[in-house]
N, C-alpha and C positions, 0 to 999 in steps of 0.2 A: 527342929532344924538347926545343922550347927550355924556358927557364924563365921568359920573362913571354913572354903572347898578349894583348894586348888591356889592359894592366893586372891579369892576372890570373899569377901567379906558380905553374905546375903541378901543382911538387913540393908546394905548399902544399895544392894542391888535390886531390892524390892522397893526400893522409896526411888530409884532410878526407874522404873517399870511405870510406878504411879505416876509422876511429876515431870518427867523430861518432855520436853515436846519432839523432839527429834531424838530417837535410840537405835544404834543398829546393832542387833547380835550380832556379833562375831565365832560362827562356829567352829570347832577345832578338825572338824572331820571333812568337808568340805569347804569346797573357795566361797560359792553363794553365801551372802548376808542377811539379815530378816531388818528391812527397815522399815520402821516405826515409825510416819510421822503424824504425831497424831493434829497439827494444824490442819483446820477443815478450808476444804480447796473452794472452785467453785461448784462444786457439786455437793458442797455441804458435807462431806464425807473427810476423812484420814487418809492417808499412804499408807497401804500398808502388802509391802511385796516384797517377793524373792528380789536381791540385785548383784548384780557380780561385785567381785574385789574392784577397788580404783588402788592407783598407787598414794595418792597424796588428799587430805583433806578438803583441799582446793580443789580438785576433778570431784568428789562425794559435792560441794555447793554446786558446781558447776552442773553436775546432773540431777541435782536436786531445781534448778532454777530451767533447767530444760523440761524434765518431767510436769512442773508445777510454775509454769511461767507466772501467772496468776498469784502466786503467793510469795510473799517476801520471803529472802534467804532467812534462815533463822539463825537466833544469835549464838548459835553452837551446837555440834552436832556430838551425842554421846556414843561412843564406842566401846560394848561391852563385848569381852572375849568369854565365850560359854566354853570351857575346859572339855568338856563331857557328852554323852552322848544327849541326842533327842530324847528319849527312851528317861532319861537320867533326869532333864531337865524336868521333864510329866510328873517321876517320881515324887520331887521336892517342891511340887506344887509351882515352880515357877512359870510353865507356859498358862497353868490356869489366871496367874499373875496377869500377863500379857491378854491372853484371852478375855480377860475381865473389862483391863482397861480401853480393849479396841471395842468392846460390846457397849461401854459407857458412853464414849465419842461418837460409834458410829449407830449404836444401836440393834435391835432384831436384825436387823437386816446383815450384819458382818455375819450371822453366823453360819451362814457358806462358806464364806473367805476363810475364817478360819480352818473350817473344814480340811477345805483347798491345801490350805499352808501346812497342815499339819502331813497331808498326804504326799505334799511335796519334800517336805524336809525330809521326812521316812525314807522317799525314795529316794533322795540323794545321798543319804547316808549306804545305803543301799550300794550303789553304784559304786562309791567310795568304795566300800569294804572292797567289791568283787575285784576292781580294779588293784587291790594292795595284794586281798589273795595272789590275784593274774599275776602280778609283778609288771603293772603297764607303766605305761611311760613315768617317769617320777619316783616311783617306788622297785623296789629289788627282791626277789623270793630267797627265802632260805634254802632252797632247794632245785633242782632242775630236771623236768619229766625225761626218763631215758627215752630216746629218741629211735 
């Protein structure tokens, strides 16, 4: 595996994946984030969900304290920007990364969720694309269907 993709440095990002209590991927393709939190709530379990963009670090504690009232804000939230595709990230082992550590925290039992997340991000990648094909709101075609 190298050691920087994109300006992102791996090893950094795989001892980030093991150790951070609070992680949110930041994907390049779509708005949605993957947040990771791996403090166990009252149900004895991790965060671990799709969440949209916030503009400010202060709105991410602010719905982290709403989601997980029950659990103290944590003393810092890591925000990793993933360059590349979903597809990309599987490649270089690092969702099995992720996937390890929510199996560790949460046990047998996350591995639906993971399931879940994995089918989801596919499909928003998914959407992404068709909408840059389209030229939908946001993005521009190189070309325009004779009419």
């Amino acid at each position: 595996m190298s050691e920087d993709l994109d300006g992102l440095n791996l090893s950094e990002l795989i001892d980030a994946i093991a150790q951070e209590e609070v992680l949110i991927v930041r994907f390049q393709n779509f708005e949605e984030r993957l947040l990771l939190d791996m403090r166990l709530g009252g149900d004895d379990q991790p965060l671990v969900r799709m969440v949209g963009p916030v503009s400010s670090a202060e709105q991410r504690y602010t719905e982290l304290r709403q989601i997980r009232p029950e659990v103290a804000p944590p003393e810092r939230i890591m925000v990793v920007p993933w360059p590349r595709s979903f597809n990309e990230m599987q490649r270089l082992g690092l969702w099995g990364n992720i996937s390890s550590r929510i199996m560790t925290v949460a046990g047998d039992s996350a591995r639906q969720l993971i399931g879940e997340l994995e089918t989801e991000i596919e499909r928003l990648e998914v959407v992404e694309l068709a909408a840059i094909i389209r030229g939908d709101v946001g993005y521009e075609t190189l070309w325009e269907r004779d009419r």
